[in-house]
N, C-alpha and C positions, 0 to 999 in steps of 0.2 A: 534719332534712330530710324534708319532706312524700313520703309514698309511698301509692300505692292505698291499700295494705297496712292503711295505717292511718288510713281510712275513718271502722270503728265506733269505734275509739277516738277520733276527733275528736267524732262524734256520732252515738252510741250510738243514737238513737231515727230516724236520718236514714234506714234501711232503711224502717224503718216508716211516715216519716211519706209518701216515697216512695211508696210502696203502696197506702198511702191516698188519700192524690191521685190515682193512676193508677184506683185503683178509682173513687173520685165521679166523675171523666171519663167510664167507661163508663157507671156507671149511668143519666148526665146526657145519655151522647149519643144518646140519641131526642127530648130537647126541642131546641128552636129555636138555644139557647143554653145556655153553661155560664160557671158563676163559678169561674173558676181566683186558686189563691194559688202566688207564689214568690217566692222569695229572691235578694237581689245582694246580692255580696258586690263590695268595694272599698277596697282596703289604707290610701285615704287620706281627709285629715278631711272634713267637711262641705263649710268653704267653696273647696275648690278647684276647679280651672276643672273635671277629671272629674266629681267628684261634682258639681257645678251641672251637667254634661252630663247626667248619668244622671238625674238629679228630672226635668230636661225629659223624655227618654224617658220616663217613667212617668208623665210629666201626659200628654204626648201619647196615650197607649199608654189612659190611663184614660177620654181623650176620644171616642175613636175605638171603644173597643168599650162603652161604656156604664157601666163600670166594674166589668162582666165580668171583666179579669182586674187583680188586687191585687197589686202587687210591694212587696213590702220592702227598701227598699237599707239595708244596713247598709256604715255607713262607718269608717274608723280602722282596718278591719282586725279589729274585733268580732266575724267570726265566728270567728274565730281562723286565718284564711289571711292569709300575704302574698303578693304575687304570683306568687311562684315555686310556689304551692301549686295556684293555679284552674284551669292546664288539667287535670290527672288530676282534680280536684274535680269540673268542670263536664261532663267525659269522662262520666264515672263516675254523676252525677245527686245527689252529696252537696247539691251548690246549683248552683240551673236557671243563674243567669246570674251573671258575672264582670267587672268591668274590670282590666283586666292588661297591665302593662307590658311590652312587646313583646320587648327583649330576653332577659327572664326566661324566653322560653319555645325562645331558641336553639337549646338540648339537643334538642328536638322537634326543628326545621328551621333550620337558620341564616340561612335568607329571612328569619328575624324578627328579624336583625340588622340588617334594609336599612334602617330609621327612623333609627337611630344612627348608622350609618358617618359619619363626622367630615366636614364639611365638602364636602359633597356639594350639600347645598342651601341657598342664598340667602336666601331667605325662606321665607314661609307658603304663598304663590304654590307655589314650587316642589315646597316638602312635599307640599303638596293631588296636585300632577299626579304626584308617585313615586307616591304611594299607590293614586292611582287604577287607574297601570300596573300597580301589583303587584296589585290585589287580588283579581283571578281565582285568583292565585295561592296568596295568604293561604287563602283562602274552599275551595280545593280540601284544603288542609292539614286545615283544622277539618272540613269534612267526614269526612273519611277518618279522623278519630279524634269520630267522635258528635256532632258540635259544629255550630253554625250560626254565620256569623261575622255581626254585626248592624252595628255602625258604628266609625270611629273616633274616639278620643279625644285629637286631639295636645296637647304640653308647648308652651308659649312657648319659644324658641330657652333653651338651656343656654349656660352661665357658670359661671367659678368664681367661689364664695365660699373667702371666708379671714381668717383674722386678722389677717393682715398684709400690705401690698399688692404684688401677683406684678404685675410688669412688664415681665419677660424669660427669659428661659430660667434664668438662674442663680438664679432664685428658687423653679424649679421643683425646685431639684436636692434630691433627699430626701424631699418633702414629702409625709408622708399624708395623701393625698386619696382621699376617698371617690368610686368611678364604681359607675354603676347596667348596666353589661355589659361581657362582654369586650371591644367594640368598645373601649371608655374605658380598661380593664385598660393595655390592650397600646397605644395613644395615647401615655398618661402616663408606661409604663415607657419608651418611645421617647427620652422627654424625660427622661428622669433622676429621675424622682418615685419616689414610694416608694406606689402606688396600691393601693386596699382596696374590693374591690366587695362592698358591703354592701345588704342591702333595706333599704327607707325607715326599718323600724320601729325598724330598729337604730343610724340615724344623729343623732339626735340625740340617745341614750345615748353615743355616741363622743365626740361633740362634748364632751359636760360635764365627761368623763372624761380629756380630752387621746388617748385614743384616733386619733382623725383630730385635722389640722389645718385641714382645707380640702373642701370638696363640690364635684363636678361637678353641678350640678342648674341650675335655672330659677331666674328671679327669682322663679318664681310658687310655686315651690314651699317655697323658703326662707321668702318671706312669712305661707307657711300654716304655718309651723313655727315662726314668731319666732324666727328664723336671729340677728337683733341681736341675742340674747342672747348671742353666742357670735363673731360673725363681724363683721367692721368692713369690709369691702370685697367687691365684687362687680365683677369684671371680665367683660363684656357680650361677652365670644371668640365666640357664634356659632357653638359646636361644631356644633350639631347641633337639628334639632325632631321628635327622639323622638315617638311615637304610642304610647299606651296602645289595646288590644283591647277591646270589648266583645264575649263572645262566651256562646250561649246550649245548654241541653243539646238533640240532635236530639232525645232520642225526647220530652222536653218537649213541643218545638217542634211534631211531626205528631203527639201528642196533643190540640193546639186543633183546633176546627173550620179551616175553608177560610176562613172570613170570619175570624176571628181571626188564623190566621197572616200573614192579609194586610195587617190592623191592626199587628203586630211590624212586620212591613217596613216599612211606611209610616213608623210613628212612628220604626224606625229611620232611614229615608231621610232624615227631615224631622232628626231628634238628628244627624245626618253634617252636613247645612249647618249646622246652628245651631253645632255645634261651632268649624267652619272659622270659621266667622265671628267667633264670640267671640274666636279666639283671638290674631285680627288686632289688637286693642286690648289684647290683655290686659298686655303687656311693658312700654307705658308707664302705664300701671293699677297694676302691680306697682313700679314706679320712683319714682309717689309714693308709696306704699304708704314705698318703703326709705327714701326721701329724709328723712321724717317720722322717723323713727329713726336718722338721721344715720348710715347706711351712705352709705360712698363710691361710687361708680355711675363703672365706668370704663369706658365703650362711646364711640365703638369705639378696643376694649386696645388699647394699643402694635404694632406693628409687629415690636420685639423679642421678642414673647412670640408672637402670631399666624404669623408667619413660620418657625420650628422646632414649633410646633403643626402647622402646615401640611405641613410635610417630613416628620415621624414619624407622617401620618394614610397616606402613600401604601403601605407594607406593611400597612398594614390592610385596606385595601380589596383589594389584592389579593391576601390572603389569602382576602377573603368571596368573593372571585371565585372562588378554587379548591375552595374549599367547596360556593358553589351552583351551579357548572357553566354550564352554557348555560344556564338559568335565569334566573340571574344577570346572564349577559352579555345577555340579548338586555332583561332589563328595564332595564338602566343606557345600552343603546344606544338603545334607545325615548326613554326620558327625556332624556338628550343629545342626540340628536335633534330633540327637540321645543323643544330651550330655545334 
């Protein structure tokens, strides 16, 4: 388990190289401009819809200030964080900027359970307008621990994959299935499963292994992992459309100039629509994607499986309710109100 603590022993040279950056900054800030370098870090591979979010940000980012500041995205998890590791990471300034799956950083606030909560929202539509309400909220958290919060990254709607095809509650009974937060934990035990919240990098070592029998995840994200190697059915439940964090170091951040940090924003602003957007296409993108590998595609699942999913999401949510307090309530009442 990732701790401050163990910083230098992830990278050793990261104090320094730190320092160094900070120092060219000053020496640089009496001319017009500076050429800044840093590093993203991003647990998953190349071609998924985040990482394709994040290359946009950094063309955007390279356009907009002249190519003044240089970002590295490193994908698959290469710098050796998985998401449970970026916020103390990005806190801390071992690496300026992160994408990071939002539940992962619960422990921190449980407001960053609100993307998961089970069946909350409809579509992409609805995703977009929770997010929006919460994300005064979001953005005062990362504050308050060094952090600038930059845009979001949502998943295509979650499904299970499995080996064999779940069609009802008595197929769920026992089953190791892997979920990506407590919201999923405590869902799947609701229902009789036998559920294992694993991070990404760990799940398809489970998968080969007989470890798990079954993911909570995306179409999309199955497809970046050649999920058909291992899974023969993807039932389209509609759990949930999780948001991935982009999120950036403060003192980074008021180390650029005033025209620089306004270029971040911007290019962030501009990667927040393009994201929304992409991701409205991406699910039936992802279904030929499965179809071509003779995954079975069962949207929308049965009635017998959706219906006891449905009944065992209601103590979750009101669990997250007693967790974030008024907080909570007044964002879930806003959102219900609006729809």
């Amino acid at each position: 388990m990732f701790h401050p603590a163990d910083l230098n022993n992830k990278f050793p040279h990261s104090g320094k190289k730190l320092s160094m950056a900070l120092g060219m900054l000053l020496v640089s800030g009496y001319a017009h401009s500076q050429t800044v370098s840093m590093d993203f870090s991003n647990e998953y591979n190349s071609t998924s819809i985040h990482a394709q979010g994040d290359a946009y940000f950094i063309d955007k980012l390279a356009e907009l200030t002249d190519g003044d500041i240089s970002i590295t995205l490193h994908t698959g998890g290469s710098l050796g964080f998985n998401s449970s590791d970026h916020f103390y990471g990005v806190a801390d300034g071992v690496v300026e900027i992160a994408d990071t799956l939002s539940g992962t950083m619960s422990g921190i606030d449980s407001l960053f359970l609100l993307s998961s909560l089970p069946f909350i929202v409809e579509d992409v539509e609805d995703a977009r307008r929770l997010y929006e309400i919460a994300r005064p909220h979001y953005e005062d958290i990362f504050a308050d621990n060094n952090q600038v919060l930059l845009y979001a990254s949502p998943w295509p709607p979650s499904g299970i994959w499995s080996e064999d095809e779940i069609t009802d509650q008595d197929d769920l009974e026992n089953l190791k299935i892997r979920t990506f937060d407590r919201n999923g934990t405590e869902t799947f035990r609701n229902v009789g499963a036998s559920p294992v919240s694993l991070s990404w990098a760990d799940v398809v070592p489970q998968l080969a292994t007989g470890g798990i029998e079954a993911v909570l995840t995306s179409a999309e994200a199955g497809a970046n992992a050649s999920f058909w190697e291992h899974q023969n059915y993807f039932a389209g439940v509609q759990y949930a459309i999780p948001l991935n964090m982009v999120h950036m170091n403060r003192d980074t951040f008021e180390s650029l100039t005033e025209a620089q940090q306004e270029a971040v924003m911007e290019a962030a602003s501009m990667t927040d629509q393009h994201n929304w957007e992409t991701v409205e296409t991406r699910t039936e993108e992802n279904y030929k994607t499965l179809r071509e590998h003779d995954v079975v595609i069962s949207d929308p699942a049965p009635d017998e499986l959706l219906i006891p999913l449905n009944e065992a999401a209601g103590s979750v949510i009101e669990s997250w309710l007693e967790n974030t307090g008024d907080v909570g309530e007044s964002i879930l009442a806003e959102f219900r109100g609006s729809q």
